[in-house]
C-alpha positions as CSV (number, residue, x, y, z in Angstrom):
1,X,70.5,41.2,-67.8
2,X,68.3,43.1,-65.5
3,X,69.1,43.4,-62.1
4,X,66.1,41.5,-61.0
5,X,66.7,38.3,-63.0
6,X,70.2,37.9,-61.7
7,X,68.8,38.2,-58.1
8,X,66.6,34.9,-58.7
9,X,68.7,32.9,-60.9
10,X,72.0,33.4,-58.3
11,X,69.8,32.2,-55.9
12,X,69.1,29.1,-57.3
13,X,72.6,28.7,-58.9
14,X,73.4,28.5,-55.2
15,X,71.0,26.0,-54.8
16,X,72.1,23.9,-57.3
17,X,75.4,23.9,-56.8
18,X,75.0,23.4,-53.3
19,X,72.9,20.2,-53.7
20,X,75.6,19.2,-56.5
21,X,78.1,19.2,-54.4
22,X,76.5,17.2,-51.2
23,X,74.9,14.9,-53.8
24,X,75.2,15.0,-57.4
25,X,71.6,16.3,-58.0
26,X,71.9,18.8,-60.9
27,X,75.1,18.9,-62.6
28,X,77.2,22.0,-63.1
29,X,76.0,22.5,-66.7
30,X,72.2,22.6,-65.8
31,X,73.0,25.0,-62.7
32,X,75.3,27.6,-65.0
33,X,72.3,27.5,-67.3
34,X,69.7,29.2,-64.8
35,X,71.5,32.7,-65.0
36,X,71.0,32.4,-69.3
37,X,67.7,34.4,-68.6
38,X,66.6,35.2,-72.2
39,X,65.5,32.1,-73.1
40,X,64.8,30.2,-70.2
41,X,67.1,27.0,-68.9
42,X,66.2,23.4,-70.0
43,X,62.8,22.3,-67.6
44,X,60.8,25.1,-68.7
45,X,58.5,24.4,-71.3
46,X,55.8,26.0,-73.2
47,X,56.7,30.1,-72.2
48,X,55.9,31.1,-75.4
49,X,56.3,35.0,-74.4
50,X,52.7,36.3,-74.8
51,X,50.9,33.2,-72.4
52,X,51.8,35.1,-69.2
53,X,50.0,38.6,-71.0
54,X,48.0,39.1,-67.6
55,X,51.1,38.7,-64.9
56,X,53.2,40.8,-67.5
57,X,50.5,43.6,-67.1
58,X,49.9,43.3,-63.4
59,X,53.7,43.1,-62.8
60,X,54.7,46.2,-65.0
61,X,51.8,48.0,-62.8
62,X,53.5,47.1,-59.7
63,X,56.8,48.6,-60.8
64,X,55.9,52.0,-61.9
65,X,54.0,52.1,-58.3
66,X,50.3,51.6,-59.3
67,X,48.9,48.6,-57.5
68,X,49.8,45.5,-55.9
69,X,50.4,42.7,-57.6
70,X,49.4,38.9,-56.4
71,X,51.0,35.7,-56.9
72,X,49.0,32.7,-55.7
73,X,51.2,29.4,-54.5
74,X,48.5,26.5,-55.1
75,X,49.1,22.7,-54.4
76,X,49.7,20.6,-51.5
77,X,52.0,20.4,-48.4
78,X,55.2,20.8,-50.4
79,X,53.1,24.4,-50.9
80,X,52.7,24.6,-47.5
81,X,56.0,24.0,-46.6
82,X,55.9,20.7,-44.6
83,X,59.3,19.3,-44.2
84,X,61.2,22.2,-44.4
85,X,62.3,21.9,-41.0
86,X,63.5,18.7,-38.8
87,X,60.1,19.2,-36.9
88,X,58.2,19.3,-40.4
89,X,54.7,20.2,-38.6
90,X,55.3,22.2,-35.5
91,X,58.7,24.4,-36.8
92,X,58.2,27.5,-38.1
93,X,58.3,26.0,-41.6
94,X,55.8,28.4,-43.1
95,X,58.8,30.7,-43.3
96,X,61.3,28.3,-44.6
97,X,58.2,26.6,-47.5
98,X,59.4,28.0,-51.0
99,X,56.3,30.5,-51.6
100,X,58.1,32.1,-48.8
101,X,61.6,31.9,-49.7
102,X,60.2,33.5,-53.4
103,X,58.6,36.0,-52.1
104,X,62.0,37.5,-50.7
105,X,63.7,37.3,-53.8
106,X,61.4,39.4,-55.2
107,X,62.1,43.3,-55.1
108,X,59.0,44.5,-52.7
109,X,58.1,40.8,-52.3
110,X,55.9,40.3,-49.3
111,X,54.7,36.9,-47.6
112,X,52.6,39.0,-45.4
113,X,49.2,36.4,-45.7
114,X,48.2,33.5,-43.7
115,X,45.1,31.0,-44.8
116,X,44.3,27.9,-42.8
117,X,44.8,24.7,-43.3
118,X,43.5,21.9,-40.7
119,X,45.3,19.2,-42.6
120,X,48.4,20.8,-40.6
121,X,46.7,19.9,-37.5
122,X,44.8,16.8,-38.8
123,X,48.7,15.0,-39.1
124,X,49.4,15.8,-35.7
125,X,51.1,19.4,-36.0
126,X,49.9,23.2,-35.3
127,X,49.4,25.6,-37.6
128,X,50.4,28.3,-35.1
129,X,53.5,26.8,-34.6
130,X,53.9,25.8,-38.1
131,X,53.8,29.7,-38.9
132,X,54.9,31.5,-35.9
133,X,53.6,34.4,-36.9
134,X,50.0,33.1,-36.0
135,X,49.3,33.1,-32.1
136,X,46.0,31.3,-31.2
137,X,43.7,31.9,-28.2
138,X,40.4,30.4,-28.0
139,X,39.9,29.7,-31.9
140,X,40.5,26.3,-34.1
141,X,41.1,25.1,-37.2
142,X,38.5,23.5,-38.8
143,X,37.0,21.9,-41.8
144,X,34.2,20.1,-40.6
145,X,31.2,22.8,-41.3
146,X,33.1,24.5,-44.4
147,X,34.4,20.7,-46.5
148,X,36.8,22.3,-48.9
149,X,37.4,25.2,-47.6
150,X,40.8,26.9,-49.9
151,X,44.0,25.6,-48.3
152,X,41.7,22.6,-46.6
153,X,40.1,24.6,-43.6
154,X,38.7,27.6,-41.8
155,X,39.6,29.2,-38.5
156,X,36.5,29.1,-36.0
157,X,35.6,31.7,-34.0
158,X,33.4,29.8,-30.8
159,X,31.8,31.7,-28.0
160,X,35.3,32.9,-26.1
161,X,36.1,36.6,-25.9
162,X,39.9,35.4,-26.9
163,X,41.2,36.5,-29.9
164,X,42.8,35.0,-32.9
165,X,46.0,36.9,-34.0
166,X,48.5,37.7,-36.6
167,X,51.7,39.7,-36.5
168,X,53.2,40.2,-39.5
169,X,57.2,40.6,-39.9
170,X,56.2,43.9,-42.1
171,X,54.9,47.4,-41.1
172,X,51.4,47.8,-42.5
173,X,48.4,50.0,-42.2
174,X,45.6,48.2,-44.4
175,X,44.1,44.1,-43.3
176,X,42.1,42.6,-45.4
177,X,39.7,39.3,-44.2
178,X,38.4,37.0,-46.5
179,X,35.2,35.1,-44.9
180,X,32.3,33.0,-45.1
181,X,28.7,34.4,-45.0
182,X,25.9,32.2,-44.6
183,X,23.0,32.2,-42.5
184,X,24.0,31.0,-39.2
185,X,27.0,32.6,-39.1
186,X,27.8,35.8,-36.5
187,X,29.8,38.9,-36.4
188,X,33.7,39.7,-35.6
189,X,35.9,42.7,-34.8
190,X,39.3,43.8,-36.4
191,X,41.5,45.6,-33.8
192,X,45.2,46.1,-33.9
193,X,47.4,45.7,-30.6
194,X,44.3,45.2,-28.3
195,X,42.8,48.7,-28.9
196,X,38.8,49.9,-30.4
197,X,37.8,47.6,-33.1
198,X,38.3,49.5,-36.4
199,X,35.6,47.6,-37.9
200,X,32.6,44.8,-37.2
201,X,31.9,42.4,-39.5
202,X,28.4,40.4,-40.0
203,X,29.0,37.3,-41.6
204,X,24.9,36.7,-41.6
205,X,23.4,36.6,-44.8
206,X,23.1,34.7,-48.2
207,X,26.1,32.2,-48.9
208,X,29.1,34.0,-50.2
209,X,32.8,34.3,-49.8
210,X,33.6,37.9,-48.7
211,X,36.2,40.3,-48.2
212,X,36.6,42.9,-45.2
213,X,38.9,45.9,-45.3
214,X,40.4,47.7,-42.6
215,X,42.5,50.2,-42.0
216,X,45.1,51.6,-39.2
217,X,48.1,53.8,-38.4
218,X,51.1,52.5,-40.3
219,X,53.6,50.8,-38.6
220,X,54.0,47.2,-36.5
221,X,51.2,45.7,-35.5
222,X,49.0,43.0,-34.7
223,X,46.1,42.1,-35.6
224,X,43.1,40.8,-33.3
225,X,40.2,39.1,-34.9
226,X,37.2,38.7,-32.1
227,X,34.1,36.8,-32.5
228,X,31.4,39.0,-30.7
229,X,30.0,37.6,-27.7
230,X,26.3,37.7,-28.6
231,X,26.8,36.2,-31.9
232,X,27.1,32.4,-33.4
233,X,30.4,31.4,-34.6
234,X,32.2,32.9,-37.4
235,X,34.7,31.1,-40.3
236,X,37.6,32.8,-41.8
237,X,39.4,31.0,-44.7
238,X,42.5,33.8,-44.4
239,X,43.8,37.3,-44.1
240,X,46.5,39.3,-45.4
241,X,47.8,42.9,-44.4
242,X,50.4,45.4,-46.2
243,X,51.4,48.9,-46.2
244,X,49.4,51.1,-48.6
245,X,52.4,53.2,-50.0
246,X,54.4,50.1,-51.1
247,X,53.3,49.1,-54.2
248,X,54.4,45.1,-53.2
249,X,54.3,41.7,-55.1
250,X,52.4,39.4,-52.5
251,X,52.9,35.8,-52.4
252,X,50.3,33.6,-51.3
253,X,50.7,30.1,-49.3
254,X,47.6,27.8,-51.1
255,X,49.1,24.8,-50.0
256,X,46.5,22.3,-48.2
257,X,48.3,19.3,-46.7
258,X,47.6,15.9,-48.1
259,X,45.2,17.6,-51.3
260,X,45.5,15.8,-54.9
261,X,44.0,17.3,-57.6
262,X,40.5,16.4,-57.2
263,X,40.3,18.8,-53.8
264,X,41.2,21.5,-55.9
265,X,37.8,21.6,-58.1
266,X,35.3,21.8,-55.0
267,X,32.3,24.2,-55.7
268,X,29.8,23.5,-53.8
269,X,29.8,26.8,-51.7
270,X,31.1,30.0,-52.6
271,X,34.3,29.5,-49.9
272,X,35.3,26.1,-51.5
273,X,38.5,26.3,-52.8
274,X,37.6,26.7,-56.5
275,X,35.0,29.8,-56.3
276,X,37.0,31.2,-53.3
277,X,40.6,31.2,-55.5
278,X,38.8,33.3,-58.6
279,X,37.5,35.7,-56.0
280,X,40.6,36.1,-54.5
281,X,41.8,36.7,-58.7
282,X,45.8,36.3,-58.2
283,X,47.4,38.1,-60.9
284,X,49.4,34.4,-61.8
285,X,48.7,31.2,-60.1
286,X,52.1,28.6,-60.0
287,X,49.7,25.5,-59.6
288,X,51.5,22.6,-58.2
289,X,48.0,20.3,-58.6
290,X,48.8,17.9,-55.9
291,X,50.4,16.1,-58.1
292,X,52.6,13.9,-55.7
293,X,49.6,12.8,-54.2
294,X,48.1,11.5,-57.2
295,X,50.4,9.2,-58.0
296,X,51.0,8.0,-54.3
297,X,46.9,7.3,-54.6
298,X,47.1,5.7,-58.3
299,X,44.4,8.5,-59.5
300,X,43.9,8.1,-63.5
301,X,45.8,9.9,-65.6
302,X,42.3,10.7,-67.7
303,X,40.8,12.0,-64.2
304,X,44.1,14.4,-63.2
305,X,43.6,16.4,-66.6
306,X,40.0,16.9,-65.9
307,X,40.8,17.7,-62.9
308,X,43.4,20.4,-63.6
309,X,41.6,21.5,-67.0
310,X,38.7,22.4,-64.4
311,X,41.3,25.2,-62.0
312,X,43.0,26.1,-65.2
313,X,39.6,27.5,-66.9
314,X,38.1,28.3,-63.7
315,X,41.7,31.0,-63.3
316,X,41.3,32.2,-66.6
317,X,38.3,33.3,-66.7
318,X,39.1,35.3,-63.8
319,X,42.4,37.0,-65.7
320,X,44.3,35.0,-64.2
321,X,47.4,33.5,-66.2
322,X,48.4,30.1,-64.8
323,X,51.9,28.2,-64.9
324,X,51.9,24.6,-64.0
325,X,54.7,23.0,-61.5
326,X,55.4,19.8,-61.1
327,X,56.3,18.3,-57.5
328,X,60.3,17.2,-56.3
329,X,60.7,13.3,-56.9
330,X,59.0,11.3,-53.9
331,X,61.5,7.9,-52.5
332,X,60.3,5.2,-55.2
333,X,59.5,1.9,-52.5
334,X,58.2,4.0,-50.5
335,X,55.6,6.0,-52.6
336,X,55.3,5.6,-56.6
337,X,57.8,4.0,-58.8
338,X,59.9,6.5,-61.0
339,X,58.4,5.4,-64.1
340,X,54.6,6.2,-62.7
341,X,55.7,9.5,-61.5
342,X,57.7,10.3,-64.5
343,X,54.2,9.6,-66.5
344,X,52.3,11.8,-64.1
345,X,55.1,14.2,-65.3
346,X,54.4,13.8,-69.0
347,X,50.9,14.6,-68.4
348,X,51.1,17.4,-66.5
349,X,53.3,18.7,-69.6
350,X,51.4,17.9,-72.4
351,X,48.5,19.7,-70.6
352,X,50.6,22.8,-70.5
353,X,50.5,22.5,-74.3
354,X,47.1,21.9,-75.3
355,X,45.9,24.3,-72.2
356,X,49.0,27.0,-73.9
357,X,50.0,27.7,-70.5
358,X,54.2,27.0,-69.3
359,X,55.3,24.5,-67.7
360,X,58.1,24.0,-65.1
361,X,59.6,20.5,-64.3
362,X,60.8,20.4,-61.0
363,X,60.4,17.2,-61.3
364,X,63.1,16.5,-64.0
365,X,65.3,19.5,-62.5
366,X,65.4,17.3,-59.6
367,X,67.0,15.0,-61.3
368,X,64.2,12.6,-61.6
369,X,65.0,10.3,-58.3
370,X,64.6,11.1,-55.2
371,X,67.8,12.5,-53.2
372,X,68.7,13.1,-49.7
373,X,70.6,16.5,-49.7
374,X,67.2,18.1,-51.1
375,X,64.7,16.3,-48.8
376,X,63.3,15.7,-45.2
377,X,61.9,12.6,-45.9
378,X,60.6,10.2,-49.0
379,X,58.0,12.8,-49.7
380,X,59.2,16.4,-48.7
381,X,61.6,19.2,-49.5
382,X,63.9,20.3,-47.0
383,X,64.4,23.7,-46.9
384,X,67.5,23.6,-49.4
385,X,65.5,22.0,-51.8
386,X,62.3,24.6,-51.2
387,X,65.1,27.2,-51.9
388,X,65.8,25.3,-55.5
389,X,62.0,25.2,-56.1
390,X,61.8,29.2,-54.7
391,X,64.5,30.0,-57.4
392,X,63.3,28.0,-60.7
393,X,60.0,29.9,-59.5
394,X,61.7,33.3,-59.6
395,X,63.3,33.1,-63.1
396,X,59.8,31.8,-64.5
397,X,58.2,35.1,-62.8
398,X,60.7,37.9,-63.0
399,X,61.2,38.2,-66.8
400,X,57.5,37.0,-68.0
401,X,58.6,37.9,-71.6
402,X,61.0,35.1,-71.5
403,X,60.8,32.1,-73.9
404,X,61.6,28.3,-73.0
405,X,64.0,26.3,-75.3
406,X,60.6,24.3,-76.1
């Protein structure tokens, strides 16, 4: 076994076995199975060995040091990372949410992206305090002018010479800042650390989702995004940053807060979140579907496919391979009954065989019933069980040549 497998499946071992032993959640037998690597443990379905041809490529790339290679984390707040803290909305959680927690058990992993998401702020929380690493001065979240926006909302640059910053944990010397041009939108700076803008940005023109790239000195920094003063506002969906002689494996946050599958497929504008996530062309997408919400709102089964069918095409056709994930059981009483999310579950999978792409059932690796050692509350993860999720995520990823049982 490679080195790299064994990093990912003892990390969720731990998990399990942890959670086994506070609660009973995954017995011994299905925790020992997750360091088998080659094939895959029972839950993953559908990796037939040549459906992940496009992550195999990008990731082989990344280790001989050619280019970076992107994984995109898309689906709801248990994306996000809501609950994986006491204080589920105002906590820090961003770093605890399991797109995080993957990202560092990949070799050169890097978490070094943020992307808004208003819903954080629409249930009463902060996205900068949600991820620390986000420091706000005169701009907000919004979705009111950009409706379905990726991750659920933009941040607003308004008439204030305050900035909006970003300071990653990593040393970096290249930003990039994905925006929205349209008409009556203005212009904004990139500066690092309060010094000369190294570029200007004018977001005026014909409706398109863009990307902006910067560059600086390598090392610490962070990063100041100013609205000129003589402009109209400006909306930027996200950024991300990384150092230019690391060849890394950046993870991407997607999560919007409170989205079921149906906010996924908005195309109205080039920035909704279906046109703006093949721009952005991750090299593999783990799409999570907001699946959790679609059984708390009794969506149709017949309308979930459609839905999903419509973001797995729409990633393929960017060459980008797709696996599907389903969410951790919600408290049945409280949301869906365990039969109606265990059928939400069987769709989910047979999609993943008539789509041909793999399939992992957190879901059923859960157990199947909601349980308190893994959870904040009847909906959430805690961050033991966004660990779990990190590490069923990491063996599905690190070997994409492996094969599931079925």
């Amino acid at each position: 076994m490679r080195r790299r497998e064994f990093i990912a499946g003892a990390a969720a071992l731990a998990a399990c076995m942890q959670l086994s032993k506070q609660s009973g959640l995954l017995t011994p037998a299905n925790g020992a199975a997750l360091l088998s690597g080659n094939p895959l443990p029972t839950g993953f379905y559908n990796f037939t060995g040549s459906n992940l041809a496009n992550w195999q490529r990008a990731s082989a790339a990344q280790q001989r040091g050619e280019a970076n290679a992107i994984v995109g984390c898309l689906g709801d707040s248990t994306v996000a990372g809501q609950g994986a803290a006491s204080n589920e909305l105002a906590s820090n959680a961003k770093s605890k949410s399991w797109p995080t927690q993957l990202a560092r058990l990949i070799p050169n992993g890097s978490w070094s992206s943020v992307w808004g998401d208003n819903n954080v702020s629409a249930a009463a929380g902060d996205l900068h305090a949600f991820d620390a690493r986000l420091h706000r001065a005169g701009w907000a979240i919004i979705n009111t002018t950009a409706s379905g926006t990726l991750c659920g909302g933009s941040f607003q640059g308004r008439p204030s010479p305050l900035a909006q910053s970003f300071t990653p944990t990593n040393p970096i010397d290249t930003i990039e800042v994905w925006y929205a041009r349209s008409p009556e939108s203005g212009r904004f700076t990139i500066d690092v650390d309060g010094g000369p803008p190294l570029t200007t940005v004018d977001c005026t023109g014909a409706n398109a989702f863009m990307k902006a790239t910067a560059t600086c000195t390598p090392g610490h920094h962070t990063i100041n995004l100013r609205k000129t003063t003589d402009s109209n506002d400006v909306y930027l969906t996200g950024l991300r940053c990384f150092n230019s002689a690391i060849k890394e494996v950046s993870v991407y946050n997607l999560g919007g807060c409170r989205w079921g599958s149906a906010d996924f497929v908005v195309d109205g504008h080039p920035w909704n979140t279906l046109p703006a996530v093949a721009a952005i062309a991750p090299n593999l997408v783990l799409f999570e579907a907001g699946i959790i919400n679609d059984w708390d709102d009794h969506v149709p089964l017949s309308t979930v496919t459609s839905n999903m069918t419509t973001v797995i095409n729409a990633l393929k056709s960017a060459n980008c391979d797709v696996i599907l994930m389903s969410g951790a059981p919600s408290e049945a009483g409280v949301y869906a009954s365990y039969p109606t999310q265990a059928a939400y579950v069987a769709n989910m999978k047979s999609l993943a065989y008539a789509a041909n792409v793999p399939f992992i059932d957190i879901w059923g690796l859960f157990g199947g019933t909601w349980n308190s050692a893994a959870m904040n509350d009847p909906l959430h993860p805690n961050q033991t069980g966004y660990a779990l999720i990190a590490g069923y995520a990491g063996i599905a990823i690190l070997d994409p040549s492996a094969r599931s049982l079925s």
